[in-house]
C-alpha positions, 0 to 999 in steps of 0.5 A: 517519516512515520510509518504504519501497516494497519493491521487486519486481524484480531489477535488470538495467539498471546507472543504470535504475530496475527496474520495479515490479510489486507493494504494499507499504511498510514504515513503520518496521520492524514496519507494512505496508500491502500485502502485494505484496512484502513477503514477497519480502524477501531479507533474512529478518531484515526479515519477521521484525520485520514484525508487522501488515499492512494490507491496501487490497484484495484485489487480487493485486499488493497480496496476492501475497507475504503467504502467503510473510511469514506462512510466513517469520515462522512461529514455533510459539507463540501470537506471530504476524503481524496482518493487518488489513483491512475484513470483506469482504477478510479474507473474500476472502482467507480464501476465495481465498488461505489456502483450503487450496488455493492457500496452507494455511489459516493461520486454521483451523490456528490455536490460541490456543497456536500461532497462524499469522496473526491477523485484525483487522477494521477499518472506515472512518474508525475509527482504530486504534493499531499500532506507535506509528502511528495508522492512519485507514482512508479509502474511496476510489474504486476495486474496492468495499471499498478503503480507503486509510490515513492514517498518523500518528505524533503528528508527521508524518501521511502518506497512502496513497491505495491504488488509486484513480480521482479520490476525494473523502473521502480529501482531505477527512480530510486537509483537517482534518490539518495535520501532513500531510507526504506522500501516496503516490498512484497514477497507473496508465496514460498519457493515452492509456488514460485510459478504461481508467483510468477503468474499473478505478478508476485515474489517469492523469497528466491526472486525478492532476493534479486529485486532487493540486490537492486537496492544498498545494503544501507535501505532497510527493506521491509517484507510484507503482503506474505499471504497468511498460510505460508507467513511462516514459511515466507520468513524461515525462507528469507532468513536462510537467504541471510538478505542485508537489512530486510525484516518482516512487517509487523502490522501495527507498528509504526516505523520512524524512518 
């Protein structure tokens, strides 16, 4: 399974990593989970192959680009992208993005014979088959209707933990794969902000060592949504913790895994 986090930033710094902003990773050439930057790609050509979208939440750095994807991949005719994602965020983003106000109303726009965007409930634990992947959406402990996604392709099983603070029922579906190759798992904020990690349902290097403890040693654990300023100290902070088999992300990259 190949895996992509799609940058969000230009470059600036030759050798330096550039800081990543906002969600999205490509898997394969036609499944996102996020909408953050996928429809920042400079390379249009890529939108274009997109053709479904899960999104976790509604959060902004996991949305912020999906109005410029379903314009970009706008063609008149009733093929369009599919967006899926539990009732209550496709009810947020149908209320605070494609309102009419912010972004055009893509779903009332459209009509069986041209159509803008597609929306697709999905709910907890029920898997569902997109793109050759079977995708699992799993609660996890973060803003009320998160979910996170585990991605299988009959060979190798990875995992999205989304956003989240210290969780439980996302490691235990995981227990019961035994192709798990990969978790992508966030750790927000350094030590010293613990606290308001664990206000806004996030991790810091002391509590992503506990959710990673969850896991074997064998899955390669990926650190990413680092936020920008403290990237840097985030890494440092994890590595002294000397964690099996976890790296940083970097944006960019794609990941056979």
């Amino acid at each position: 399974m190949r895996v992509e986090l799609l940058p969000s930033s230009v470059p600036t710094n030759a050798g330096r990593a550039s800081p990543q902003f906002l969600s999205s990773y490509l898997i394969g050439d036609s499944l996102v989970i996020d909408g953050g930057s996928v429809g920042l790609l400079a390379d249009v050509d890529r939108q274009l192959a997109v053709r479904h979208v899960f999104l976790t939440h509604a959060h902004l750095d996991h949305v912020a680009s999906l109005p410029f994807l379903i314009e970009n991949a706008y063609t008149p005719g009733p093929d369009c992208i599919e967006v899926l994602a539990s009732p209550a965020v496709l009810a947020q983003i149908n209320a605070d993005l494609f309102n009419g106000r912010t972004w055009p109303d893509f779903l009332s726009l459209s009509t069986p014979q041209n159509t803008f965007m597609r929306a697709t409930p999905i709910e907890p634990l029920q898997t569902v088959e997109r793109a050759g992947f079977r995708i699992t959406p799993v609660p996890v402990s973060h803003s009320g209707d998160t979910l996170g996604m585990i991605v299988d392709d009959g060979s190798s099983c990875v995992a999205f933990a989304a956003d989240t603070g210290p969780t439980d029922q996302i490691w235990q579906e995981l227990a019961t794969r035994p192709t798990l190759t990969a978790v992508f798992l966030e750790c927000s904020f350094p030590n010293s902000m613990e606290d308001l990690a664990t206000k806004t349902g996030h991790l810091c290097p002391r509590t992503f060592a506990t959710q990673r403890a969850r896991l074997t040693d064998r899955v390669k654990v990926f650190a990413v949504h680092r936020k920008a300023r403290y990237a840097d100290e985030i890494a440092r902070e994890l590595a002294i913790l000397g964690l099996p088999n976890v790296e940083p992300v970097t944006p960019g990259l794609p990941y056979d895994l």
